[in-house]
Every structure is written in structure tokens, then in C-alpha cells.
DOTI-703401 format. One record per residue: residue number from 1; residue in three letters; x, y, z of N, C-alpha, C in turn. Coordinates in pm, whole numbers. Layout:
N
SITE_NUM_ala_X_Y_Z_X_Y_Z_X_Y_Z
...
! end
This chain:
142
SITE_1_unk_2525_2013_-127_2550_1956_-258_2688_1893_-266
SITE_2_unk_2788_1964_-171_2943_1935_-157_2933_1736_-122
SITE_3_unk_2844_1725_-35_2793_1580_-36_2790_1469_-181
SITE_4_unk_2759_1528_-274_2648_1469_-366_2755_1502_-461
SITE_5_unk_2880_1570_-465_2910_1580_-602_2968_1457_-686
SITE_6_unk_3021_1380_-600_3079_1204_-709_2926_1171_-760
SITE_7_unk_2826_1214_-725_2744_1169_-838_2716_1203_-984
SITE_8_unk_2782_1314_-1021_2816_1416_-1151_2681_1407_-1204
SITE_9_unk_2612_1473_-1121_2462_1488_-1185_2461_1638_-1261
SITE_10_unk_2421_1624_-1404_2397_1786_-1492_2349_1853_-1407
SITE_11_unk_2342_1998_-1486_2346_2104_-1406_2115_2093_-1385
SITE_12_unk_2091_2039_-1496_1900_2043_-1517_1844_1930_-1363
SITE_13_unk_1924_1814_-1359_1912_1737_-1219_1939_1792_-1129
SITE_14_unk_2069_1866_-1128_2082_1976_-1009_1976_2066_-928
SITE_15_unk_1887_2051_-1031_1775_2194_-1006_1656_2079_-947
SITE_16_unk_1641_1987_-983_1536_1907_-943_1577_1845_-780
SITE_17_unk_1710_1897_-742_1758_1830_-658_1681_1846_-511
SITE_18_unk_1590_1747_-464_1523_1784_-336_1555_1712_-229
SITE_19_unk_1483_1743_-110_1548_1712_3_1503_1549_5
SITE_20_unk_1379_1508_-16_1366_1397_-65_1416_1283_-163
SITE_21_unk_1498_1327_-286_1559_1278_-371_1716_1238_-258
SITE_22_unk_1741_1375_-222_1867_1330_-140_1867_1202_-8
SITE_23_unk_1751_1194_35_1723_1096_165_1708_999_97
SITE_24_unk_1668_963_-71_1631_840_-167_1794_756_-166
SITE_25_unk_1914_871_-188_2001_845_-274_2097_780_-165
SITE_26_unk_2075_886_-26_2164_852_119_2127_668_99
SITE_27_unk_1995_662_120_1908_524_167_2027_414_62
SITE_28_unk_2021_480_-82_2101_363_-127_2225_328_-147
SITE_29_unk_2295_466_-88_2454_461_-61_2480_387_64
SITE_30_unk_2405_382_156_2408_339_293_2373_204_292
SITE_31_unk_2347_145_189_2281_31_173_2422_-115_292
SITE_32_unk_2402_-191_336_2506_-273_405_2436_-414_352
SITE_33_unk_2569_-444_304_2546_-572_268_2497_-699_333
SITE_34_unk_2486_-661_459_2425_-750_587_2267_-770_624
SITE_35_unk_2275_-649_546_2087_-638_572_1973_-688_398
SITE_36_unk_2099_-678_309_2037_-731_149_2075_-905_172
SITE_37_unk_2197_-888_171_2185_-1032_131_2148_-1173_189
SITE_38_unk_2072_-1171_304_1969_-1269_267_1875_-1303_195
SITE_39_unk_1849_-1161_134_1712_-1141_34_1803_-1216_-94
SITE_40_unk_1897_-1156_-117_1969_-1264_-239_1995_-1414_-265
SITE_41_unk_2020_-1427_-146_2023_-1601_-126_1866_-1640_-130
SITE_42_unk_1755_-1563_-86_1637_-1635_-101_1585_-1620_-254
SITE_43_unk_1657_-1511_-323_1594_-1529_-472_1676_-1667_-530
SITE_44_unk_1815_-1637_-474_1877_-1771_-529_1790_-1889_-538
SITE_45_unk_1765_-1922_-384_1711_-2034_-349_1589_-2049_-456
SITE_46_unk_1532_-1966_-462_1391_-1987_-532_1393_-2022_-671
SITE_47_unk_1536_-1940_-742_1559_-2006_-887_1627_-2139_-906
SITE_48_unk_1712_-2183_-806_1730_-2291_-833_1606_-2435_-789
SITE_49_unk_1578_-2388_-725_1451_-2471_-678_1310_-2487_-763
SITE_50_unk_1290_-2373_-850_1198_-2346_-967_1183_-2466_-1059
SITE_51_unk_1114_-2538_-1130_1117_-2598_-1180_1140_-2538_-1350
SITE_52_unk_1064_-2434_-1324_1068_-2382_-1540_1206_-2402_-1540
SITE_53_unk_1230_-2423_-1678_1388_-2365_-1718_1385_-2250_-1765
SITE_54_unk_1291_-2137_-1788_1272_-2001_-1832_1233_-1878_-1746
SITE_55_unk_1258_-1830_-1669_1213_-1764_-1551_1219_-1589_-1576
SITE_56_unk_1093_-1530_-1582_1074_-1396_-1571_1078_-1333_-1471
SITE_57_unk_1178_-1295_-1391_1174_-1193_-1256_1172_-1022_-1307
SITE_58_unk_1047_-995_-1199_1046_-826_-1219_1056_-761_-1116
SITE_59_unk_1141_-647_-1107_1178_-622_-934_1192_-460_-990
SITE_60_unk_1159_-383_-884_1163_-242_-900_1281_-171_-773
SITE_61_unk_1284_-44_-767_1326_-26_-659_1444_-99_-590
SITE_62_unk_1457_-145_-439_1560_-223_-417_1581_-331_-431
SITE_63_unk_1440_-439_-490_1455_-532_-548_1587_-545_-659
SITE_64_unk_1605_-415_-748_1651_-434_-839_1796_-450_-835
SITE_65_unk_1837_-403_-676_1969_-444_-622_2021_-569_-587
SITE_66_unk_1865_-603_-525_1899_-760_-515_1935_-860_-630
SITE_67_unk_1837_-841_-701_1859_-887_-808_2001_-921_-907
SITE_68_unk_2055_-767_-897_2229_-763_-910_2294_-812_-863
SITE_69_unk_2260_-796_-769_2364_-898_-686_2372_-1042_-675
SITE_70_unk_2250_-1065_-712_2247_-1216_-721_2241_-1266_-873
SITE_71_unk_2245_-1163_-1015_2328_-1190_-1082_2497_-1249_-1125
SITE_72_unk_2530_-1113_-1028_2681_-1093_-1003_2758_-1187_-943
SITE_73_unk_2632_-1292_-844_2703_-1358_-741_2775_-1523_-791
SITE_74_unk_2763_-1526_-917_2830_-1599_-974_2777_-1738_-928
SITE_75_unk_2664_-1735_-885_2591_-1868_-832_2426_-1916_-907
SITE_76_unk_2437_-1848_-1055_2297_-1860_-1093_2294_-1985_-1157
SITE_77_unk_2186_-2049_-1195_2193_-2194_-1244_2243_-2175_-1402
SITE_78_unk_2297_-2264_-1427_2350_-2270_-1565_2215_-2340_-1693
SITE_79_unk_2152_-2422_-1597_2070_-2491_-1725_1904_-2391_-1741
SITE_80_unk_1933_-2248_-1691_1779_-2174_-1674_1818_-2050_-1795
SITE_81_unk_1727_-2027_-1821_1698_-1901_-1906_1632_-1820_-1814
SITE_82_unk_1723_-1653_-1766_1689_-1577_-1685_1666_-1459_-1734
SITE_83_unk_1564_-1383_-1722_1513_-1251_-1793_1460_-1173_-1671
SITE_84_unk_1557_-1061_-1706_1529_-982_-1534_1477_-825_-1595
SITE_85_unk_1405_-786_-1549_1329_-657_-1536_1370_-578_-1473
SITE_86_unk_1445_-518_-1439_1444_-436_-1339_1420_-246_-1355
SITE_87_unk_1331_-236_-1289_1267_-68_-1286_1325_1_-1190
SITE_88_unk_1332_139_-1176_1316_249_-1078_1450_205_-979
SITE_89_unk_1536_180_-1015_1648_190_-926_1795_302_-1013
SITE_90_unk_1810_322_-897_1970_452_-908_2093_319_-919
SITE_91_unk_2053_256_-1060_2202_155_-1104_2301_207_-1092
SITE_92_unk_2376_344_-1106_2505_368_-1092_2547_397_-917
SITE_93_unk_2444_362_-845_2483_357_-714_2533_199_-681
SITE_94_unk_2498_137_-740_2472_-30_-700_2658_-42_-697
SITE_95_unk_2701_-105_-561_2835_-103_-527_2841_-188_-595
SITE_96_unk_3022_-145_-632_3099_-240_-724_3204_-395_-647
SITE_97_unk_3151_-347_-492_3263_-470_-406_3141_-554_-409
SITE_98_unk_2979_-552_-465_2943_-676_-478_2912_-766_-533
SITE_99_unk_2986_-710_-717_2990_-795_-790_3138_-870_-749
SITE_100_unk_3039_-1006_-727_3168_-1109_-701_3209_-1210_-822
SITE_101_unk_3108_-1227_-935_3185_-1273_-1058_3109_-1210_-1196
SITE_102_unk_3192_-1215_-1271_3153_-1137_-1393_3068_-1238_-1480
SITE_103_unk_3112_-1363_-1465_3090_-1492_-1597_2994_-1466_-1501
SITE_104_unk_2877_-1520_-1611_2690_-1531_-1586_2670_-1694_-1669
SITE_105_unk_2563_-1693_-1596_2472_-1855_-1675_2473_-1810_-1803
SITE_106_unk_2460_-1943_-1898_2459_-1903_-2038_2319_-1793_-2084
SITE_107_unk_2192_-1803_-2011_2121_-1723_-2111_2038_-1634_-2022
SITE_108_unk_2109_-1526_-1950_2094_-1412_-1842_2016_-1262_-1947
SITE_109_unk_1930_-1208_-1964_1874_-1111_-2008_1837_-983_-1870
SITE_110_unk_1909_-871_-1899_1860_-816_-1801_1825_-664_-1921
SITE_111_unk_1689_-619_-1845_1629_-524_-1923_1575_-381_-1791
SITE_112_unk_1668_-260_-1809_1651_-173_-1720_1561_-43_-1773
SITE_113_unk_1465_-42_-1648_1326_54_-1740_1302_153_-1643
SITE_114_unk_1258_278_-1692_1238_405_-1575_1059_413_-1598
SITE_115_unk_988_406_-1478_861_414_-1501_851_564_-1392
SITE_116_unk_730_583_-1358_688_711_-1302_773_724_-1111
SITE_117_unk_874_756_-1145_920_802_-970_1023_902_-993
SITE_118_unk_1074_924_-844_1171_1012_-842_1281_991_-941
SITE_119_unk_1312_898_-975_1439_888_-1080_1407_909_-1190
SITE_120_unk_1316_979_-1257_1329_1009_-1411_1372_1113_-1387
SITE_121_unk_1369_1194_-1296_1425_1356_-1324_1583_1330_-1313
SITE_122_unk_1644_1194_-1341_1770_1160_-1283_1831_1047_-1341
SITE_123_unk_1799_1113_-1510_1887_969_-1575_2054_966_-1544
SITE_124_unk_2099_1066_-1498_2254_1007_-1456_2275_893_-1366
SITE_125_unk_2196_920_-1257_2149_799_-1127_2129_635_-1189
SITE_126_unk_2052_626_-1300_1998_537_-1383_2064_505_-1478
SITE_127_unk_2184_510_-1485_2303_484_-1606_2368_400_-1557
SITE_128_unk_2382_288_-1646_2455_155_-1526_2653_247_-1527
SITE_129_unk_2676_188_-1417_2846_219_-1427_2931_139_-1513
SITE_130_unk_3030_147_-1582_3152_38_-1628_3135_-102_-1579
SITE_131_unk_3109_-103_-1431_3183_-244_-1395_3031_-356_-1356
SITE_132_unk_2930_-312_-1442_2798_-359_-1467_2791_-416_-1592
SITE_133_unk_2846_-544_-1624_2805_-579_-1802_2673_-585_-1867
SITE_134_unk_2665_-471_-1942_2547_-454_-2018_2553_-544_-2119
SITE_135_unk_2637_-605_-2132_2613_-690_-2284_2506_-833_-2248
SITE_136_unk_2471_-848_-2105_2445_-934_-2095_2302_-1020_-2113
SITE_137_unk_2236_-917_-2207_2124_-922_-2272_2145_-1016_-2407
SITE_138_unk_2125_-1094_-2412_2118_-1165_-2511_1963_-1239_-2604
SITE_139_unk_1976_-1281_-2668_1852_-1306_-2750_1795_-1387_-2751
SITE_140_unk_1675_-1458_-2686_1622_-1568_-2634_1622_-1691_-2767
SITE_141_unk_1633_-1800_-2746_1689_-1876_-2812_1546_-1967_-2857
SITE_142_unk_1551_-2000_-2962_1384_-2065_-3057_1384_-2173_-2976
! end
């Protein structure tokens, strides 16, 4: 557990704590930025290349990292309306060296949802950190 304690999980997650949850959490601390981000540049590619100007992406799991990151990456199109889904990922793991810009396209919606997996027994895991702007949900425009 001496492992696991910067995750300040309550004492009720503590108890749920399995050997499986722990191999979930290693997988996304270990994550290397060498092996995601091509997947980021290809979502890039795909939104700028998209023709809608309104685009619904839904990504679960490590999608939902990608996804961040290619929020973060300060390269999203400015003239799209982006509404991101993202499920079943441990957000307060998502490293902070890869948000590379804070300013977002004007109309970025991101909406974070816990459906049936290992992370409901683990809303601490699922709590975005500080250096994640939640405000960046905004209200789709008439």
C-alpha cells in the first residue's frame, strides 16, 4: 500500500483495494508518452480533417487520456465545436507534464462519466486534479 499512498484514496477504497485494481492503476502511471501520442496526433488529424463544425467524440478508458491530451495540446481547431465524453478513466492520474497549453478552441465541452468498472469503487481516482480546467464545459451555442 506504501506504493499507492500519493494516491490519498479513503479509508472505504482502501478496502476495495485489489490486486487487480493495483495492476489497473500501475498500467496508468506507467503510461510513456511515446507509446500514446501517436494516437493523439491521429485524433488530431481526424478533427481537423472532419468536415462537421460540431463533433461528438466518446472515448472510455485510455481513450480518455488521449483525448486529454489532445485537448491540452493546444492544437485543436478553432472554428469546431468539440464535445468530449469521456468514461471510466483514473483522471487524477492523467500526467500534468502533458498538458502543453491551457487556452482551448473557443467551444471545447468535456463531460466525465463513471459507468460499470473497476473505478466506481474509486471516486478519488476519478476526480480531475487542479491542473485539469474543468471550466471548460461550456454551453452549446443556438
Amino acid at each position: 500500500m506504501t506504493n499507492f499512498k500519493n494516491l490519498k484514496l479513503n479509508d472505504e477504497e482502501k478496502r476495495q483495494f485489489s490486486q487487480k485494481c493495483r495492476e489497473e492503476i500501475v498500467h496508468y502511471q506507467n503510461l510513456q508518452e511515446e507509446s500514446l501520442f501517436p494516437y493523439v496526433e491521429k485524433l488530431l488529424t481526424s478533427i481537423h480533417q472532419s468536415n462537421q463544425t460540431e463533433l461528438r467524440i466518446v472515448a472510455q478508458d485510455l481513450g480518455a487520456f488521449i483525448c486529454l491530451a489532445a485537448i491540452y495540446s493546444g492544437r485543436l481547431p478553432q472554428n469546431k465545436v468539440l464535445i468530449f465524453e469521456l468514461s471510466d478513466a483514473p483522471i487524477s492520474l492523467f500526467p500534468k507534464k502533458w498538458i502543453r497549453e491551457t487556452k482551448q478552441a473557443k467551444a471545447v465541452e468535456i463531460h466525465f462519466q463513471l459507468h460499470s468498472s473497476w473505478l466506481t469503487s474509486f471516486q478519488t481516482l476519478a476526480k480531475c486534479p487542479a491542473y485539469i480546467n474543468t471550466n471548460l464545459k461550456r454551453p452549446r451555442a443556438a
